[in-house]
N, C-alpha and C positions, 0 to 999 in steps of 0.2 A: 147323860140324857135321862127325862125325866118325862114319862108317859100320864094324864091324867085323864080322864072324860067327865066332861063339862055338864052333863047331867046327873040324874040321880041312877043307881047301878041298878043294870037289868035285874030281875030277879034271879035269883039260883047264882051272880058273881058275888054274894056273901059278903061286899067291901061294904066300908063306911063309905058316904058321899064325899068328904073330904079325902079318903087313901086315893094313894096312889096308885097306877095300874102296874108299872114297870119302872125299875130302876139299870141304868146298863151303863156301858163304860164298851171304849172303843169307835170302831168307825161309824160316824154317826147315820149321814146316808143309807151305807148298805142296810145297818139296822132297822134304819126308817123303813125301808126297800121291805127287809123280809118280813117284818111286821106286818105291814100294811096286805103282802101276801098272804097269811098267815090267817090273816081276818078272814079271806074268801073260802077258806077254807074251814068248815064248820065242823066238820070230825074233829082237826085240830086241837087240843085245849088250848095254848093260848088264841086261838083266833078264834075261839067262844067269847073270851076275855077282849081284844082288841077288836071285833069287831061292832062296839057299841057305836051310838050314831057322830056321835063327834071326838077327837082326839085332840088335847093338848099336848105339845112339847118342845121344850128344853134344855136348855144345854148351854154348857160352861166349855169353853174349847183353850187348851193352853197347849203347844207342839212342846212345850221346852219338860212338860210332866212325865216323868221315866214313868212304865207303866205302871211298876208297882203301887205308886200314888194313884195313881187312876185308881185301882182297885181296892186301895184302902178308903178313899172318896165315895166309892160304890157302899162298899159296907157300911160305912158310916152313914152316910144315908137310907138303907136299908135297915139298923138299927133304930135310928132314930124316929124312921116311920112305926116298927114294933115299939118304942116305949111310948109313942104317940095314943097308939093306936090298938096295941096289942095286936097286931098279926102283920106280917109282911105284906106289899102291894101284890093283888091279887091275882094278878099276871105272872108272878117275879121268879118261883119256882116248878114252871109247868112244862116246860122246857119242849 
């Protein structure tokens, strides 16, 4: 799953306009779910981060993918946004 916002980033989220906000791996739904909670929630750090005015996202679904690929998928596109970009999606370690 692949989180971006379609505008240019609030001030003080430090992203380039093209980064990403969040990269994740797992149940897509609930994901989507606690995010979008997450946003309402303005103490939160990432729901500083997801809460901007619009959300894109994404996603590659295959049941037959043991986890471990799932999570090597994730990192790999977490890397890739850093050599992009130099810094990881803005969201992606706030946990």
């Amino acid at each position: 799953m692949i989180q971006r916002e379609r505008r240019e980033p609030s001030p003080g989220l430090g992203g380039d306009p093209r980064g990403l906000l969040y990269v994740g791996e797992g149940a897509i739904r609930a994901r989507l779910s606690a995010h979008a909670e997450q946003a309402l929630v303005r103490e939160h750090r990432q729901g500083r981060v997801f809460a901007v005015a619009r959300l894109e996202c994404s996603w590659v679904r295959d049941p037959a993918w043991p986890s471990f690929q799932r999570l090597k998928l994730e990192t790999d596109l977490i890397a890739a946004h850093v050599l992009e970009l130099g810094t990881a999606p803005c969201g992606q370690f706030l946990g």
